[in-house]
Backbone as CSV, one residue per row, in Angstrom:
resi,resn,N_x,N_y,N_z,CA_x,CA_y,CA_z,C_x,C_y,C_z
1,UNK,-24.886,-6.031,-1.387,-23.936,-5.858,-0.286,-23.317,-4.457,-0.364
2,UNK,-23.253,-3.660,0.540,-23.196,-2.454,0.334,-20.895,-1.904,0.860
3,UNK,-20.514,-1.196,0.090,-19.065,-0.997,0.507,-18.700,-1.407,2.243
4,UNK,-19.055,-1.294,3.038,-18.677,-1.336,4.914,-19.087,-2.276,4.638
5,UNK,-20.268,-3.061,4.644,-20.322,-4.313,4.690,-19.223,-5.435,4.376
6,UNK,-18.901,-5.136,3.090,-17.657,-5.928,1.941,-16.456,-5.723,2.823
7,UNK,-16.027,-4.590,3.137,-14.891,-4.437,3.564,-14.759,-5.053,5.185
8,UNK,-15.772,-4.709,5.712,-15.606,-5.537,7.065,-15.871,-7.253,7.130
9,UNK,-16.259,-7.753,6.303,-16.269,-9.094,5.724,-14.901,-9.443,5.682
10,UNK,-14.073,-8.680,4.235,-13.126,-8.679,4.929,-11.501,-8.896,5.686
11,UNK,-12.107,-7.474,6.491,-11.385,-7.526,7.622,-11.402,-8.649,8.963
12,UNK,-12.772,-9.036,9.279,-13.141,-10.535,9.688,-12.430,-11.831,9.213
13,UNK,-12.150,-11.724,7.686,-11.948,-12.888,7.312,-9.861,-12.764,7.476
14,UNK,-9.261,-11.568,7.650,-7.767,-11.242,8.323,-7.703,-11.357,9.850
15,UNK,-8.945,-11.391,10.354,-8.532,-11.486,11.651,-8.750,-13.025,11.939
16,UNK,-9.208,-13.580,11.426,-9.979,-15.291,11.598,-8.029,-15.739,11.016
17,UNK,-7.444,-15.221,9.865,-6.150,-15.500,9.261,-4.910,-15.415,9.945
18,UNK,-4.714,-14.287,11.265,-4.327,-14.156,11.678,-4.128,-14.507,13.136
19,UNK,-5.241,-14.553,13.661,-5.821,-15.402,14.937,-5.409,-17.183,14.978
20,UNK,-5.502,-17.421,14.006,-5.552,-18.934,13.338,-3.652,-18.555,13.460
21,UNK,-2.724,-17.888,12.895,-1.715,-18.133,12.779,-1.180,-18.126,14.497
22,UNK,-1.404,-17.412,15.200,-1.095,-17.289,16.469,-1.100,-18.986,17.169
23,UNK,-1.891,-19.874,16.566,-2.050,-21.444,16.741,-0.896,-21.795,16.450
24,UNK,-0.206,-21.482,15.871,0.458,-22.731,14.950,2.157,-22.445,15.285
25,UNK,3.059,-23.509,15.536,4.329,-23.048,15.978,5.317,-22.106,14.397
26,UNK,6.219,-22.025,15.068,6.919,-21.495,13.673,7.758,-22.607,13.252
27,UNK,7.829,-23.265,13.799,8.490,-24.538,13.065,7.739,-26.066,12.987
28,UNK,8.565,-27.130,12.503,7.623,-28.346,12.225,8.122,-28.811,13.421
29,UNK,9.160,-28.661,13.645,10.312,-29.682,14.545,11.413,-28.515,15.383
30,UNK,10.688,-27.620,16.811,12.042,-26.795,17.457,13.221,-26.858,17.462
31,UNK,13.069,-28.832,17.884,14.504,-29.005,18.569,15.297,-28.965,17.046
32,UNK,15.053,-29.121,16.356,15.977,-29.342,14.974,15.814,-28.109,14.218
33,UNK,15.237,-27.250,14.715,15.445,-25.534,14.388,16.483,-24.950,14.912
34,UNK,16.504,-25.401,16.494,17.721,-24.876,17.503,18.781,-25.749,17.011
35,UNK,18.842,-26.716,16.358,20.446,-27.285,16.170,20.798,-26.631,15.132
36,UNK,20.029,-26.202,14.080,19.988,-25.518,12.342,20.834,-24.343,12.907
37,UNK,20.079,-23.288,13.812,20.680,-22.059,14.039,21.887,-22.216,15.302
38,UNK,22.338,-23.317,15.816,23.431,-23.505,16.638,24.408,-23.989,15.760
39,UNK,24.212,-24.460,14.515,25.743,-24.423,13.435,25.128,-24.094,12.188
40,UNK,24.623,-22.876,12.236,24.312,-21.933,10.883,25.297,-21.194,11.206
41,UNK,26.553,-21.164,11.149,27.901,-20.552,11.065,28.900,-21.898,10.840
42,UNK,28.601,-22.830,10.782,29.444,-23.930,10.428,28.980,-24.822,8.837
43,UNK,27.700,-24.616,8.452,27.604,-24.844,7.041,27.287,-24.065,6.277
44,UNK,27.023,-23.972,4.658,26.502,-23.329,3.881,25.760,-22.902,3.958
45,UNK,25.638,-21.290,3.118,24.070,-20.277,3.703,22.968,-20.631,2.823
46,UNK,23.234,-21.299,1.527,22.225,-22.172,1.054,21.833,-23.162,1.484
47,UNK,22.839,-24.110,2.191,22.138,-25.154,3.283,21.275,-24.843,3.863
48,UNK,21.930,-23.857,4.747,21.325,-23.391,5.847,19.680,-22.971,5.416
49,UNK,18.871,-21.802,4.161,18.335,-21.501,3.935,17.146,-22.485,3.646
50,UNK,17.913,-23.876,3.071,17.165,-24.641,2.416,16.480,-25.748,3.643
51,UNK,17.268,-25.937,4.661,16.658,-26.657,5.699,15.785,-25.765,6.356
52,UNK,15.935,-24.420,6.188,14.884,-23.503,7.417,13.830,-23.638,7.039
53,UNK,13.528,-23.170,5.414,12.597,-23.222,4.840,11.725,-24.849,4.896
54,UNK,12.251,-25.979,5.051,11.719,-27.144,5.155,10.950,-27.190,6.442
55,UNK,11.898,-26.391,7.344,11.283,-26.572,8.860,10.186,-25.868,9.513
56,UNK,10.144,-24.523,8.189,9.278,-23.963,8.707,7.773,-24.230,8.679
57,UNK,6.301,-23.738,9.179,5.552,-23.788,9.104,4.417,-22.797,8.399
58,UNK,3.321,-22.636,8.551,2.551,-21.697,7.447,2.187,-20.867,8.418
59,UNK,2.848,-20.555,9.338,2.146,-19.614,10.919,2.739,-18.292,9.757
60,UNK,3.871,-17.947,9.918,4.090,-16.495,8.871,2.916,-15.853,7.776
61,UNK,3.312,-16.956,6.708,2.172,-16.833,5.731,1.076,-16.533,6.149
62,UNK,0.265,-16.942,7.038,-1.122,-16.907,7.707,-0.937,-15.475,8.244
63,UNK,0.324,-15.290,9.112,0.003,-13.859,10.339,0.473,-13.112,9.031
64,UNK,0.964,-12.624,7.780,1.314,-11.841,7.117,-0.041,-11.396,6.158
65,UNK,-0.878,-12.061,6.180,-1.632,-12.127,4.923,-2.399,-11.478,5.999
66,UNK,-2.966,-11.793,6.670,-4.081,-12.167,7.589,-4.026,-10.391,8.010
67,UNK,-2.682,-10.110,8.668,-2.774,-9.291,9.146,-2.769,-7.439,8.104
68,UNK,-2.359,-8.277,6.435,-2.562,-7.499,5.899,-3.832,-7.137,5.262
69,UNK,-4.758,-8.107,5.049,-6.169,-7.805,4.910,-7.130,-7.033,6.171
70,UNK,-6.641,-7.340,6.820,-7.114,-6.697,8.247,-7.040,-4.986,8.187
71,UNK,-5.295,-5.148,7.768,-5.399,-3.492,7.802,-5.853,-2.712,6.552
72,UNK,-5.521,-3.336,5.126,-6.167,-3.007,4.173,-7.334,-2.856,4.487
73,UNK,-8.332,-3.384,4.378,-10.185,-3.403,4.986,-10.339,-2.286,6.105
74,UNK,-9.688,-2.160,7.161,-9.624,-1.362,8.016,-9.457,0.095,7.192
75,UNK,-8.612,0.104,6.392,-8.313,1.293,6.497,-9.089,1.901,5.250
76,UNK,-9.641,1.063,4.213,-11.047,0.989,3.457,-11.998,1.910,4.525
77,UNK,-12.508,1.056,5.325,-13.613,0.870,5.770,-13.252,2.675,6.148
78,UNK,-12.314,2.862,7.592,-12.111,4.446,7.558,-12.242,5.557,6.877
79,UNK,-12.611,5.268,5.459,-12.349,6.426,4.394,-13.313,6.389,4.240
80,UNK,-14.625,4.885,4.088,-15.973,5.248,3.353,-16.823,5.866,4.755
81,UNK,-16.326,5.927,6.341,-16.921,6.426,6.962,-16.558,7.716,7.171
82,UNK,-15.632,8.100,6.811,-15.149,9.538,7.098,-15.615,10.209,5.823
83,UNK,-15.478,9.717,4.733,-16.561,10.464,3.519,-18.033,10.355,3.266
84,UNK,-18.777,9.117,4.563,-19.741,9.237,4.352,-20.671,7.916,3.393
85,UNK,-19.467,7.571,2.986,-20.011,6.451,1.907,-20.998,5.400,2.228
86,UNK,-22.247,5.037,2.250,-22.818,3.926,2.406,-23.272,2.700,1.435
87,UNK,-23.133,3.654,0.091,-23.746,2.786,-1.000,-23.184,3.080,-2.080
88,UNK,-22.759,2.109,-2.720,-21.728,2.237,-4.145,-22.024,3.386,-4.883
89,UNK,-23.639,3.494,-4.865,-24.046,5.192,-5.552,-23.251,6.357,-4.739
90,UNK,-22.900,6.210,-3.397,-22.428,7.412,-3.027,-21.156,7.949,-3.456
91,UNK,-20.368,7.249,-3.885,-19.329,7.255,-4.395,-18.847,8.676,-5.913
92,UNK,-20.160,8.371,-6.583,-20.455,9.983,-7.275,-20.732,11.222,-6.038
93,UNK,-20.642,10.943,-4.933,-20.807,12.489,-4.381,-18.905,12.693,-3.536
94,UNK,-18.541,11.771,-4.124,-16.934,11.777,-3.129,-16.396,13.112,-4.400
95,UNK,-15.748,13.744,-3.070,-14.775,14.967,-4.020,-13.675,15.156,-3.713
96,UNK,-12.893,15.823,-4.672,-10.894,15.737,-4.043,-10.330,16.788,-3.240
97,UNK,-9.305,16.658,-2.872,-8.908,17.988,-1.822,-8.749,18.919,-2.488
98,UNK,-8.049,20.036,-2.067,-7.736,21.072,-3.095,-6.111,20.597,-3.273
99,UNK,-5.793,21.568,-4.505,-4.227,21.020,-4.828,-3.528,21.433,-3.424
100,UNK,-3.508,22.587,-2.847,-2.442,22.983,-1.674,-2.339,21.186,-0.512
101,UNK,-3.884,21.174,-0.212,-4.331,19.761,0.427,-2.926,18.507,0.029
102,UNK,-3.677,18.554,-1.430,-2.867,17.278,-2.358,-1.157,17.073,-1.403
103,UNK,-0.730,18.244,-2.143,0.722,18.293,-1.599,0.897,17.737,-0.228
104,UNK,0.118,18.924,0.557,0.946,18.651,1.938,0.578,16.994,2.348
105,UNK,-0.706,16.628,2.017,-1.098,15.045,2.680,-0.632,14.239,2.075
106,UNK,0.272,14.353,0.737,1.086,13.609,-0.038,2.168,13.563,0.807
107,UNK,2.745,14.488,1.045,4.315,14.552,1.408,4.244,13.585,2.726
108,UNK,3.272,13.980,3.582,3.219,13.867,4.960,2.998,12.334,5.016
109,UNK,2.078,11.646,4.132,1.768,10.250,4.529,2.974,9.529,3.739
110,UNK,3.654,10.301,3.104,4.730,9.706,2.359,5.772,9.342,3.571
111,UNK,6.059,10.016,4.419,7.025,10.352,5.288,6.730,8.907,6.633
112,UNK,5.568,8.436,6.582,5.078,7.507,7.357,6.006,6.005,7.139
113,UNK,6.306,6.112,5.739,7.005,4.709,5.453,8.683,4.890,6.367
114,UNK,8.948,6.164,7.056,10.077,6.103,7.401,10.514,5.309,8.980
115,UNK,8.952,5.578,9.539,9.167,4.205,10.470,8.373,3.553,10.339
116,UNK,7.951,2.992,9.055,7.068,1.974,8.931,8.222,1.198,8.028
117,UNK,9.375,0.931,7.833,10.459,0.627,7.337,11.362,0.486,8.660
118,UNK,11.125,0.753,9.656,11.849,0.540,10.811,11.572,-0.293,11.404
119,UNK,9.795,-0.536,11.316,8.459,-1.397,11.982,8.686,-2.676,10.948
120,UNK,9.104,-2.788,9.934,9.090,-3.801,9.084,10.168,-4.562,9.335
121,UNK,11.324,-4.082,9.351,12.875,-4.854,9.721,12.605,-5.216,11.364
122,UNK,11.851,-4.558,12.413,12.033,-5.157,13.704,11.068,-6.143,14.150
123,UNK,10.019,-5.741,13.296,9.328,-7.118,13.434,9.461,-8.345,13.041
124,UNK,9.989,-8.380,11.880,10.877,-9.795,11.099,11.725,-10.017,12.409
125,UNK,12.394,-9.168,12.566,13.965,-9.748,13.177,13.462,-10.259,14.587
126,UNK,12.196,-9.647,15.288,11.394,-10.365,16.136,11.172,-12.002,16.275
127,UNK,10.666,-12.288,14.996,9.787,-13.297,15.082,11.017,-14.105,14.510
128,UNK,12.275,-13.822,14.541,13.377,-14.864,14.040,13.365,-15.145,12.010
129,UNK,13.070,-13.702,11.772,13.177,-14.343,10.266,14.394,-14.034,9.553
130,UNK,15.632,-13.613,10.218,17.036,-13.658,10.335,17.528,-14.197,10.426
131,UNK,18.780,-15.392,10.005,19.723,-15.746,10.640,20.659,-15.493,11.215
132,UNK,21.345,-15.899,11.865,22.663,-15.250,13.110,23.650,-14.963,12.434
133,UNK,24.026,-15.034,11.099,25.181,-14.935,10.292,24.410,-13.565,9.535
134,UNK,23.442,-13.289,9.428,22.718,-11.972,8.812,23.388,-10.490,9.329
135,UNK,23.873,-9.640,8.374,24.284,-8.296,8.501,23.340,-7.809,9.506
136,UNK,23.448,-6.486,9.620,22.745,-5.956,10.989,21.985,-5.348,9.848
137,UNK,20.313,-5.333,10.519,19.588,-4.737,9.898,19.386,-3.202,9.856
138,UNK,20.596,-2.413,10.395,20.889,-1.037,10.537,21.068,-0.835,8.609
139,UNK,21.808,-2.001,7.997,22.059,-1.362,6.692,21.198,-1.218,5.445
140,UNK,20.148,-2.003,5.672,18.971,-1.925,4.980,17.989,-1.199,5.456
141,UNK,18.197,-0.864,6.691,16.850,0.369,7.305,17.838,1.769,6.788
142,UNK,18.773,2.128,6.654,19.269,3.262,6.515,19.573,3.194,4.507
143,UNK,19.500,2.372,3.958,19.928,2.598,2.482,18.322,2.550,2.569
144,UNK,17.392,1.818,2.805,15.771,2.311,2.113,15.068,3.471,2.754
145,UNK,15.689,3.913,3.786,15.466,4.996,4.700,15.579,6.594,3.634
146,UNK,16.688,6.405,3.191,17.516,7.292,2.571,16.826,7.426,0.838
147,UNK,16.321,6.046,0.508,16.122,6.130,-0.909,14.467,6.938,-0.688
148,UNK,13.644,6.097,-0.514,12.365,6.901,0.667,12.339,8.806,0.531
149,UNK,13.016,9.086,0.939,13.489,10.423,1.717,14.060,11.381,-0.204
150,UNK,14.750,10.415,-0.962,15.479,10.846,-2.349,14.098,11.106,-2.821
151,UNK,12.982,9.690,-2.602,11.743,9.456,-3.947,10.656,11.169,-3.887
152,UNK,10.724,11.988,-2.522,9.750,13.051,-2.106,10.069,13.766,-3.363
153,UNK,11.456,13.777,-4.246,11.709,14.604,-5.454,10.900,14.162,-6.329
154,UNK,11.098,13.480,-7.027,10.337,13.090,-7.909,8.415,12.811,-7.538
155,UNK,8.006,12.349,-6.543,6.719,12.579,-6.136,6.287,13.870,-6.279
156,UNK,7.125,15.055,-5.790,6.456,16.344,-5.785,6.413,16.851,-6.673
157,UNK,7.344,16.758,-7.842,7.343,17.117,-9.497,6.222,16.042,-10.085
158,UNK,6.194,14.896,-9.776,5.037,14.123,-10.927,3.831,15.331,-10.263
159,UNK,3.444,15.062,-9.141,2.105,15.867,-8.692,2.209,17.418,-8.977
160,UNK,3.359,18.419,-9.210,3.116,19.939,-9.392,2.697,19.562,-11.464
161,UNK,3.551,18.393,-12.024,3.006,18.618,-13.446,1.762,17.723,-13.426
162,UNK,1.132,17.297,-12.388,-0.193,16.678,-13.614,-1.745,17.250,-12.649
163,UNK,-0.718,18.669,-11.826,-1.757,19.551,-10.996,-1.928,20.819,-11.769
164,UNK,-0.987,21.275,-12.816,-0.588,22.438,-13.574,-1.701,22.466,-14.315
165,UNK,-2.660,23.863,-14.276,-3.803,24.004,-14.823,-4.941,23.308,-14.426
166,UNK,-4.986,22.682,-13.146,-5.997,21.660,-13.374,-7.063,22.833,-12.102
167,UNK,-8.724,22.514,-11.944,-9.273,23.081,-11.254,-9.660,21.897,-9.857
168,UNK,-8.597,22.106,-8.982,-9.358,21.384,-7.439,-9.873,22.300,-6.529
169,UNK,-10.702,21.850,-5.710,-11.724,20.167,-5.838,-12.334,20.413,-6.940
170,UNK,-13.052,19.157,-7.198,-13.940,18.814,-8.124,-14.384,17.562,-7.786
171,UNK,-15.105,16.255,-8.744,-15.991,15.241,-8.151,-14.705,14.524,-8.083
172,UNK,-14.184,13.317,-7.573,-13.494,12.467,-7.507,-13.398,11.719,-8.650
173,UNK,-14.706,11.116,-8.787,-15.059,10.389,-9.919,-15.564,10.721,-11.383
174,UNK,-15.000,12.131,-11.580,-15.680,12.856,-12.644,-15.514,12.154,-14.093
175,UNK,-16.369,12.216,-14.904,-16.372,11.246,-16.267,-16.465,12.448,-17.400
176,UNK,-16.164,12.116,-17.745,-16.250,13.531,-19.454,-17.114,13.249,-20.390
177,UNK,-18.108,14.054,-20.449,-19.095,14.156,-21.047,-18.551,13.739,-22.460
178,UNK,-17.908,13.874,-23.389,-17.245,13.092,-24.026,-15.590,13.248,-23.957
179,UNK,-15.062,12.169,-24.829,-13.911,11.676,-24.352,-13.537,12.223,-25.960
180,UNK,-11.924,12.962,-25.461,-11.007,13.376,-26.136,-9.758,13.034,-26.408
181,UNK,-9.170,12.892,-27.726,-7.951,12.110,-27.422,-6.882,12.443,-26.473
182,UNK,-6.970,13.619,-25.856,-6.317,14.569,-24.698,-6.585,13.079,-23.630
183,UNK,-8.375,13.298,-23.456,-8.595,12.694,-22.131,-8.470,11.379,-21.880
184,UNK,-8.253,10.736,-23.407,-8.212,8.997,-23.567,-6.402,9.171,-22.711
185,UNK,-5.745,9.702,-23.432,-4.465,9.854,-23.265,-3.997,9.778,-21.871
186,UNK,-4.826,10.522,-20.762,-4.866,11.111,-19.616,-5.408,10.187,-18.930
187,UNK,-6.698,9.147,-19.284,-7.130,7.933,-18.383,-5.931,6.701,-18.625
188,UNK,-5.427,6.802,-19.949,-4.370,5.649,-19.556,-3.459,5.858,-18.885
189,UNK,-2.828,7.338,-19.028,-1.764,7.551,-18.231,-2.091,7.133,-16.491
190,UNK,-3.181,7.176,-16.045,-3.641,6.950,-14.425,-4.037,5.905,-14.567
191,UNK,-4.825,5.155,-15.455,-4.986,3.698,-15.497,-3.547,2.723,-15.207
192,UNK,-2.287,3.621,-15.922,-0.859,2.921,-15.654,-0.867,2.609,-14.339
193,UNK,-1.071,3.886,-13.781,-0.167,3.826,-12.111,-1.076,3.622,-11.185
194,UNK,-2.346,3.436,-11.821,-3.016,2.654,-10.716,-2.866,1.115,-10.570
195,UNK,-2.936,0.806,-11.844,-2.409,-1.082,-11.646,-1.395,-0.753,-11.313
196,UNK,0.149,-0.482,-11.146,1.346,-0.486,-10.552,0.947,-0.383,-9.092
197,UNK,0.253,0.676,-8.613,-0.064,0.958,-7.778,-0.869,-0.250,-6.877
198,UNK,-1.764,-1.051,-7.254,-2.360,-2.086,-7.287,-1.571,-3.152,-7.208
199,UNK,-0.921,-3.257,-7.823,0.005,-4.585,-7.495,0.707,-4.650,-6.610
200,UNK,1.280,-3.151,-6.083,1.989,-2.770,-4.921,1.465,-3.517,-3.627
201,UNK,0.010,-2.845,-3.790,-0.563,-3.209,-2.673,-1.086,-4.586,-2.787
202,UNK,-1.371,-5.385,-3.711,-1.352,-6.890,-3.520,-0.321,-7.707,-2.449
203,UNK,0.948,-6.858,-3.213,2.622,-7.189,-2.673,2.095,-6.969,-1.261
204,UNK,2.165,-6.019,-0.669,2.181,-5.434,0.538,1.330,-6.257,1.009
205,UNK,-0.220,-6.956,0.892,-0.980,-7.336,1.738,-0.145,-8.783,1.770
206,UNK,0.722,-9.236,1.327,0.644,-10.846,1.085,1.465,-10.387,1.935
207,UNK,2.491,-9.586,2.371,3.733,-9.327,2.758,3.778,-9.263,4.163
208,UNK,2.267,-8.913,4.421,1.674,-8.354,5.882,2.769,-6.940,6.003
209,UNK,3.282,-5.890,4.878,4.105,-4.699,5.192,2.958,-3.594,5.851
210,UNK,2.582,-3.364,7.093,1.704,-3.163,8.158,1.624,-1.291,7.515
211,UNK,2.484,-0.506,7.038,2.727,0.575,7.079,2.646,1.137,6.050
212,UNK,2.826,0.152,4.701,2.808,0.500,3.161,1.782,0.425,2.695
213,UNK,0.388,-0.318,3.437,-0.498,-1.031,2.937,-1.747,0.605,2.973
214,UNK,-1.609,0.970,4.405,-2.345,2.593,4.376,-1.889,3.403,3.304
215,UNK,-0.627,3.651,3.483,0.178,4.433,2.412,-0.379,4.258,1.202
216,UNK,-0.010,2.986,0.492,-0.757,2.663,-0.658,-1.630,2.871,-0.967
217,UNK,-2.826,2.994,-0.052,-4.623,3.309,-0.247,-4.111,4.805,-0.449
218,UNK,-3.920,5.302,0.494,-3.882,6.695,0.046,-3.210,7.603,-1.425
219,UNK,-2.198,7.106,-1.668,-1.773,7.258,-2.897,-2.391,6.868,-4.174
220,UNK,-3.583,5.539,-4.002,-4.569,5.208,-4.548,-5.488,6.988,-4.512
221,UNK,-5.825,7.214,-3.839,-7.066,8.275,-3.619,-6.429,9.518,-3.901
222,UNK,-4.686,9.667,-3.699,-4.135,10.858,-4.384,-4.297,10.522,-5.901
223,UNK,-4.092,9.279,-6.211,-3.524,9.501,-7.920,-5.218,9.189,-8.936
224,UNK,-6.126,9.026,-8.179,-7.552,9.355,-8.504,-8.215,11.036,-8.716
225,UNK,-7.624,11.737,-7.040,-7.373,13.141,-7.091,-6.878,13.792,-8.356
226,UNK,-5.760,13.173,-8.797,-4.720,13.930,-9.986,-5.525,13.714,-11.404
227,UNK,-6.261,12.708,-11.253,-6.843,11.874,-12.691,-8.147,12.899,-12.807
228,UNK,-9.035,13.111,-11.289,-10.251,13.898,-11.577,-9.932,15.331,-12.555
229,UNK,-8.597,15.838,-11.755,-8.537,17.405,-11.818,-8.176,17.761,-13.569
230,UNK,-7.088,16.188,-13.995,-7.423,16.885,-15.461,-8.751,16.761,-16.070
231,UNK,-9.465,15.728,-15.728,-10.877,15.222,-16.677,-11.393,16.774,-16.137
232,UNK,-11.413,17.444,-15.013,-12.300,18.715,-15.035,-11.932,19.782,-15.714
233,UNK,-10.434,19.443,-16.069,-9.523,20.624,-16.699,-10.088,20.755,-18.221
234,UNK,-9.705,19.332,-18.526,-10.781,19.194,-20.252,-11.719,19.478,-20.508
235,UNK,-12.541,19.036,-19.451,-14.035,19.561,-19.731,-14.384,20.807,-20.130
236,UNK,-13.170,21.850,-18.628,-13.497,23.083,-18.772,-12.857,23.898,-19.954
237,UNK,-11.848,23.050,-20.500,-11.546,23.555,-21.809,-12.208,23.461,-22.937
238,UNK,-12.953,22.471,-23.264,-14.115,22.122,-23.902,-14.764,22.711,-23.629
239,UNK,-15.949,23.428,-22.670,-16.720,24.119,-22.465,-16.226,25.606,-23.348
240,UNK,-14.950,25.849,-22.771,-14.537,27.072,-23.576,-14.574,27.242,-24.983
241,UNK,-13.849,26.028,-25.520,-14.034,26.185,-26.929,-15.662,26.242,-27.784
242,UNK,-16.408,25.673,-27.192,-17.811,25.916,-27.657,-18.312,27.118,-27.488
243,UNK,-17.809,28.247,-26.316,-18.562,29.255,-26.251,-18.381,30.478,-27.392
């Protein structure tokens, strides 16, 4: 089965998840949803929480998942056609941007979560996953808005130190002819933040977070970028020391 294949499999199998949720009401029982939220200001917000949740149905779960495999796969599938990819072998001919690249398409797709954090709070508050006693969602779009906007510091310092000395482009997938305790050092360090990174995006697909889930791939393919450029950096230091 070749990468487009897998990934549009699937994306098929998020849209069948999501299609399927569009069936199904959001509750078990309306009329006793509309009485819940007509004196959800007259009982407890744990009451309250604990009957919603009883009433609700698996339509969310379904359109969240559904719709996050969809775009995950989708946005897979975009990268192995825009690089060309047809067959797991091609994957040794994928190469990284240059560092100037790195930066700016870092910063820039970083900047995407700022209304994709806007897109996340209005679509909940859409589909009623608020209650009427709930703060205004102005204060959580503007404190993660703001933290977002703080994190570009620290993103642009991890990427200027683990770009320092390094030679981009180079292969994506470059392997070291042998392995140094430098370079063992250097695959765990990216082995870290790719499972973090990975789990992120688990989070995000279950979450259906429509905006984090691209983001995430890409930061996947930046922090692969960062991992190639030292393995080429070693190499080429190794090469030196032999001559």
């Amino acid at each position: 089965m070749t990468p487009r294949l897998t990934t549009l499999l699937i994306f098929l199998i998020g849209l069948v998840l999501f299609s399927y949720s569009l069936t199904l009401p959001y509750y078990k029982d309306q009329r006793s949803a509309d009485d819940l939220i007509s004196k959800s200001y007259d009982i407890e917000k744990s009451d309250y929480y604990k009957k919603e949740a009883e009433l609700r149905t698996s339509k969310v779960t379904f359109m969240d998942l559904g719709s996050g495999l969809a775009i995950a796969s989708m946005t897979i599938l975009l990268f192995l056609i825009f690089t060309k990819v047809k067959t797991f072998n091609d994957f040794k001919n994928n190469r990284t941007p240059t560092k100037t690249a790195v930066f700016i398409y870092a910063n820039i797709v970083w900047l995407l979560l700022l209304p994709g954090t806007c897109w996340y709070y209005i679509f909940r508050g859409e589909r009623g996953y608020y209650p009427p006693f709930a703060d205004s969602i102005g204060i959580p779009l503007m404190t993660q808005i703001s933290f977002y906007l703080l994190l570009l510091i620290p993103l642009n310092i991890f990427i200027l130190l683990t770009t320092l000395k390094t030679k981009l482009p180079t292969k994506l997938f470059i392997k070291p002819v042998q392995y140094s305790r430098t370079t063992i050092l250097w695959e765990i360090f990216f082995a870290f933040w790719l499972l973090i990174n990975l789990l992120c995006l688990i989070g995000f697909v279950i979450d259906g977070d429509h905006f984090s889930i691209p983001v995430n791939l890409f930061f996947t393919f930046i922090l692969l970028t960062l991992r190639a450029g030292q393995m080429s950096r070693n190499e080429q230091a190794e090469k030196n020391d032999n001559i």
